[in-house]
N, C-alpha and C positions, 0 to 999 in steps of 0.2 A: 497669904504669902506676903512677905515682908519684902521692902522695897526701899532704894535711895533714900526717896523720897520722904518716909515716914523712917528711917533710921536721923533723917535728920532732923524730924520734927520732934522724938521722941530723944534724942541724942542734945539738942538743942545747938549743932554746930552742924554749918552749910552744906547745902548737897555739895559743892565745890568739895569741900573738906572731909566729907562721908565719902566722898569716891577716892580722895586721893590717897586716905587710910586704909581705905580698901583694897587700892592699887599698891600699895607697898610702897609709894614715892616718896622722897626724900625731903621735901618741904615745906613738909610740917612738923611741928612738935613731936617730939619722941609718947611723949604721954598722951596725949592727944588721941594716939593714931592705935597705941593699946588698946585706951579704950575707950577706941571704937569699932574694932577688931571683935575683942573681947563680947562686946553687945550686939556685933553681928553673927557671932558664933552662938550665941546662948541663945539670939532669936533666928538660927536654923535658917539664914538670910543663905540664897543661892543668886551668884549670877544671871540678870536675864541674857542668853546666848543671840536672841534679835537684836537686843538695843547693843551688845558688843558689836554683833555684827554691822549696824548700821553707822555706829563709830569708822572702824575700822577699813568699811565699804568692803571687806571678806565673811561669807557663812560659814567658812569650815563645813559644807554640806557637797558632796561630789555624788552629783546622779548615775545609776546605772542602769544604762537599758538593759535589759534579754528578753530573749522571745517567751521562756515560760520560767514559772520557779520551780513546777514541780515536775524537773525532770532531774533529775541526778547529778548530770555532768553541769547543769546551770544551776543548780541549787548548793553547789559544792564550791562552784568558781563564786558564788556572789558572798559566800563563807569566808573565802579565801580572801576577797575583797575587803570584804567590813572588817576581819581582822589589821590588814597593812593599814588602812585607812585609819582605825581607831589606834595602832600605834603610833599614827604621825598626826592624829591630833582632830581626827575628823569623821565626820559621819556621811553614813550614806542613806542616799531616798533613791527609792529602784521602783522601776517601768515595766512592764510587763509589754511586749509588743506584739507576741502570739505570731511573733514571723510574717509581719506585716512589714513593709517597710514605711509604708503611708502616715502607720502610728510613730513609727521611730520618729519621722519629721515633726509631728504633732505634738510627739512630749518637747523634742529640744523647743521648737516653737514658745512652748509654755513656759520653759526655764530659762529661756535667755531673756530675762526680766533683771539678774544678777542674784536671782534667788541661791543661785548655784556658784561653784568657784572651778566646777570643771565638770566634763562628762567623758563616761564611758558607755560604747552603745558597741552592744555582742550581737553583731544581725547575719542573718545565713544569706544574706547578699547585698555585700560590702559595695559592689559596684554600682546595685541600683540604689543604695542608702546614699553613697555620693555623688551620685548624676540628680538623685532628686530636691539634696540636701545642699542647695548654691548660696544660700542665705548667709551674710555676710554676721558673725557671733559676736559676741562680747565676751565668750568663754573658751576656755581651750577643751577641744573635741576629741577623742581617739575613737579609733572603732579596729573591731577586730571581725575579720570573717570567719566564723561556725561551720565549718564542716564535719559532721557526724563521724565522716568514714576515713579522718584523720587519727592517731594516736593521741588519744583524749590525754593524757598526762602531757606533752608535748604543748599539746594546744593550752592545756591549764596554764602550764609555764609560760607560754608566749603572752596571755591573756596578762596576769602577773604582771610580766616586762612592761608591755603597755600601761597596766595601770601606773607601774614604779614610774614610768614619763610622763604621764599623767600628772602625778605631785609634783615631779621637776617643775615640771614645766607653771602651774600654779604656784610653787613655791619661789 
């Protein structure tokens, strides 16, 4: 894998100057920044998306909990999720909580490190998820309550809604 670093050792102009041709920015030299564009193209150079991220201090990564994947109506909402997400730019890393609410608290625990840029956590009980979950974030949180013996499309929808303030609200 091809990197900054060796784009500018092999290019013979500054990682300064590899990234900002890379970046499309305005100054530097027109010819310069072809080619070195050009030499990143031909040696199949990809963005690392951590080191943007640590740039940025944003992952473009939004967690989702649910209680299980392989059930239907949660395998479908977390479908529905990765789809909105990857049109607005972002990917998701999903929890599995088996209708614990214990683990729910355990995974946000683990990602409020800033690994994440927001969570969604689908728990069959919203109330003890937030009487146990007091811990003061660094991320913005929704949660939606699971009820089975709701109008599963309804709920899909709602779920949806919340995610859609979810990115508001991160963006």
């Amino acid at each position: 894998m091809i990197t900054l670093k060796k784009i500018s050792h092999l290019t013979g102009f500054s990682v300064s100057t590899v990234s900002k041709a890379l970046n499309d920015k305005q100054d530097i030299n027109v010819e310069t920044k072809k080619r070195i564009q050009e030499f990143a193209f031909q040696s199949n150079y990809v963005p690392n998306k951590n080191a943007i991220s640590l740039r940025r201090s944003k992952s473009f990564i939004i967690a989702v909990i649910l209680p299980q994947v392989n059930d239907s109506f949660y395998s479908e909402t977390l479908c529905n999720i990765q789809k909105m997400a990857s049109k607005s730019g972002y990917r998701i890393m999903f929890f599995q909580s088996f209708e614990n609410t214990a683990k729910e608290v355990i995974y946000l625990d683990e990602i409020n490190d800033g690994s994440v840029d927001g969570a969604l956590v689908l728990s069959t009980n919203r109330n003890e998820f937030k009487a146990n979950y007091k811990k003061i974030n660094t991320i913005p949180i929704e949660s939606v309550q699971i009820t089975k013996s709701k109008n599963l499309d309804i709920l899909k929808a709602y779920c949806m809604a919340i995610f859609g303030n979810l990115l508001n609200q991160i963006n």
